[in-house]
C-alpha positions as CSV (number, residue, x, y, z in Angstrom):
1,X,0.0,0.0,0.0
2,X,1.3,3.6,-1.4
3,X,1.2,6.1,1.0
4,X,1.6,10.5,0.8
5,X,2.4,13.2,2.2
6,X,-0.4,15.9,2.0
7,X,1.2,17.8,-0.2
8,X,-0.8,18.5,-3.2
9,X,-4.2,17.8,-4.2
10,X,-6.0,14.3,-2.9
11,X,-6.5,12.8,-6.5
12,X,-2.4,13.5,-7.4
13,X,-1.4,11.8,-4.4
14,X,-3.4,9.2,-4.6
15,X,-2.5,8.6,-8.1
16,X,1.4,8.9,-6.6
17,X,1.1,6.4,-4.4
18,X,-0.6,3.8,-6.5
19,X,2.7,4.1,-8.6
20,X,5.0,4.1,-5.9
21,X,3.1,1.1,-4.6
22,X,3.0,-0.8,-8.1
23,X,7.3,-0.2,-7.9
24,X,7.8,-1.8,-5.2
25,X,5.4,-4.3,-6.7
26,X,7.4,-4.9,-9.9
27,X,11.0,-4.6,-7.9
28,X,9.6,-8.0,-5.9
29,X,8.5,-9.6,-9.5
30,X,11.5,-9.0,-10.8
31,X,14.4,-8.8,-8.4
32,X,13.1,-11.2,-6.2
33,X,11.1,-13.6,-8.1
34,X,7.8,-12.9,-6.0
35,X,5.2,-14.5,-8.2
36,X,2.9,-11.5,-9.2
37,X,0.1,-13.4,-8.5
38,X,0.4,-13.6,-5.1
39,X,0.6,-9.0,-5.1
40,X,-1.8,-6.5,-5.3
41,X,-0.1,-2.8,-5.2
42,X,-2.7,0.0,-3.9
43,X,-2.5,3.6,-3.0
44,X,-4.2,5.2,-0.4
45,X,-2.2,9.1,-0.7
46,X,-2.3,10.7,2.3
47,X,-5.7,9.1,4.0
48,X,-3.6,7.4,6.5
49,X,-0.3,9.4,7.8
50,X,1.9,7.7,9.9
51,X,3.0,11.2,11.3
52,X,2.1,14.7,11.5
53,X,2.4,16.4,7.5
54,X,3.1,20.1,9.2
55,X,6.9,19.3,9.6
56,X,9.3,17.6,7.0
57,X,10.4,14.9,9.1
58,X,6.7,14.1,9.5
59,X,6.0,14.1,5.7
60,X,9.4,12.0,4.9
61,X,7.8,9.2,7.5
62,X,4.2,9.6,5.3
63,X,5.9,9.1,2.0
64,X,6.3,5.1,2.4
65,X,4.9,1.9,1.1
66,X,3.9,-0.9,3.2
67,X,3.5,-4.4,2.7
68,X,0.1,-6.1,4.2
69,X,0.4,-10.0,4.5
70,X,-2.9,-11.4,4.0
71,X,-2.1,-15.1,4.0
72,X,0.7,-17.2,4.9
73,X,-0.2,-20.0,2.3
């Protein structure tokens, strides 16, 4: 899941972090021989900060993808 800081408008940060998220996505596939069957990338902008967006080490923690396990089999 792409994440944002709130910089910007909600539909170009959203729109960011779906592409950051489908990187990381591809750098698994293809570095790491992750079957891409078994990834979903997503992008959720700035919806769900991590830290506060009114100081820049705030925003560099928002700008981040994270990886959800959903199964284990």
């Amino acid at each position: 899941v792409g994440h944002t800081d709130a910089e910007g408008t909600l539909s170009g940060n959203l729109e960011l972090s779906k592409k950051r998220a489908a990187s990381v996505l591809e750098r698994l596939v293809s570095a790491y021989r992750v079957p891409r069957a078994q990834l979903e990338a997503a992008g959720v902008g700035y919806l769900v900060p991590r830290a506060s967006n009114l100081t820049e080490g705030g925003r560099d923690q928002n700008r981040r993808v994270e990886v959800v396990l959903t199964s284990t089999r």
